[in-house]
C-alpha positions, 0 to 999 in steps of 0.5 A: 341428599343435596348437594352444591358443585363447587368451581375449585380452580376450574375443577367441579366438585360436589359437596353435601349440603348438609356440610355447610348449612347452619341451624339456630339450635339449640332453640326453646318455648317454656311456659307455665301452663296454669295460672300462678299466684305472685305476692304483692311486692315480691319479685317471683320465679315463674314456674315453667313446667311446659315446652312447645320447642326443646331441642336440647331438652334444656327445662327442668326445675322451673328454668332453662338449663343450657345443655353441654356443648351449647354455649354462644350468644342467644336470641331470648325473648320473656313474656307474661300477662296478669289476669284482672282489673286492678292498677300497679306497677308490674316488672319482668326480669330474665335473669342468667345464673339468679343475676338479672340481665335484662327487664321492662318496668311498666304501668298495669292499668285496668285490665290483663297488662302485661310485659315483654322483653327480649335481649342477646346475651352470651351463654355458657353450658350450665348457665340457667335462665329463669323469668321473674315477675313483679307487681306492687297492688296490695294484695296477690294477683295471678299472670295467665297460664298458657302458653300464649300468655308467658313464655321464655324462649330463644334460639342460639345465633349463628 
């Protein structure tokens, strides 16, 4: 094991590392791994259906589930890209409990746009977060499965 030694008024002492380290956990990477279908002018839940990271074992039912005992204030960062030539007003909104907490508006102009935000936020045990997205072009257009394509991840602060 590792161990520190500790002057405590002169007198050394050993302590076990492992009772003061600090770990980011728990920590997460979902995405959806095929590409989804979203309708003109309707904001849409992407379907996460796959982890990279879940240390806690927080996805189910598209979304990310903070487990018992888990709540503080958490790193998250949402990223999505569309597939296709086309122009439009694209939108991505996390939000915690189905109430949006953070966003990024962008113009989508000719090929693959995409958005990105991150954020800090106060989670509690069973808070739920989902990624939604948004685009006004007229007709249904796809954002890119794969995980280098859309994401939802984040870690807890320390």
């Amino acid at each position: 094991t590792d161990e520190l030694l500790v002057s405590d008024a002169g007198v050394l002492k050993r302590m076990d590392y492992s009772y003061i380290k600090a770990a980011n956990t728990p920590n997460f990477w979902i995405y959806k791994s095929a590409n989804q279908s979203i309708a003109t002018a309707t904001a849409t839940a992407i379907a996460f259906d796959t982890a990279v990271i879940d240390t806690a074992t927080g996805l189910g039912s598209n979304k990310w589930t903070v487990p018992s005992g888990q709540g503080g204030t958490y790193f998250l960062s949402f990223k999505y890209i569309w597939s296709g030539t086309w122009d439009a007003r694209i939108i991505a909104y996390l939000k915690k409990n189905g109430s949006s907490i953070f966003g990024m508006q962008a113009d989508k102009e000719r090929v693959d746009g995409g958005v990105h935000v991150n954020g800090i936020v106060a989670l509690s045990a069973a808070d739920y977060l989902e990624g939604f997205v948004y685009q006004d072009s007229g007709s249904s257009r796809d954002i890119v499965g794969g995980s280098l394509w859309n994401a939802l991840s984040g870690f807890k602060l320390i």
